[in-house]
N, C-alpha and C positions, 0 to 999 in steps of 0.2 A: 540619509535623505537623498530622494533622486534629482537628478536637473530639473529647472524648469521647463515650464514650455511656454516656446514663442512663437508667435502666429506675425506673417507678415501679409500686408495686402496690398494689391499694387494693379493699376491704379488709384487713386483714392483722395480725390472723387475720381468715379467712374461714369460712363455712357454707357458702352454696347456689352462688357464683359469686365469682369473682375479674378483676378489671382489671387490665389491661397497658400504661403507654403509656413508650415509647421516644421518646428525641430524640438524636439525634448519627448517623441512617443519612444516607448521603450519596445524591445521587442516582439511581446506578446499584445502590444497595447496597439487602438486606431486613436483616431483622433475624430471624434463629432463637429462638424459646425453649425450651428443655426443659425440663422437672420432672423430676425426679427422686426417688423415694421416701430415707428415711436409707438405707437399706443399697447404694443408687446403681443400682437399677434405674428405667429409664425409663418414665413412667407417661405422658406424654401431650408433644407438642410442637405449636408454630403458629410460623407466619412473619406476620410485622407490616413490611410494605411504605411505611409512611407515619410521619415523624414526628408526634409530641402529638396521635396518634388513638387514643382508648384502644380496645384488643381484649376481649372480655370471653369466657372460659371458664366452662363450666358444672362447679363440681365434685359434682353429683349422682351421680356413681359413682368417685368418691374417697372413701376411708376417711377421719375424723380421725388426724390425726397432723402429725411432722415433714416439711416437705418441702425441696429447695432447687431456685433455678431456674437453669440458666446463658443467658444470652443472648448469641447473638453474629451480631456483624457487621463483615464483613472481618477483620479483624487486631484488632479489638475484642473482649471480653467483659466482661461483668459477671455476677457469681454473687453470691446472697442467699438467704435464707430464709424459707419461706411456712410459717403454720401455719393448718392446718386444723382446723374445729372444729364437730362436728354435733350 
């Protein structure tokens, strides 16, 4: 069995920008992230190719509110929640 994968986000809640860093893709692996609004519409996704480099997204045309993210890699995911706040 391979490690997990863990997704950190920072800050959270956020304003103007949010961090991503992922540890557990394996070598030939990326890592997907989606957002998703509450009602489960998809508002923005990135691909994070490298462990413990954080990615950073501008939420400058994100609304305030609830969001959640799911991350996946391989046969992995993790799903969390982000809140946004301007």
């Amino acid at each position: 069995m391979e490690g997990n994968l863990q997704v950190i986000t920072f800050p959270n809640p956020a304003s103007n920008e949010i961090n991503f860093i992922v540890d557990g893709i394996t070598e030939n692996e990326s890592c997907q992230i989606i957002i998703y609004d509450i009602n489960g519409r998809q508002i923005t996704e990135l691909q994070l190719t490298e462990n413990r480099t954080p990615k950073m997204i501008s939420l400058s045309l994100i609304n305030s509110g609830i969001y959640f993210y799911k991350a996946i890699s391989g046969d992995k995911v993790v799903q969390n929640k982000l809140v946004i706040i301007k």
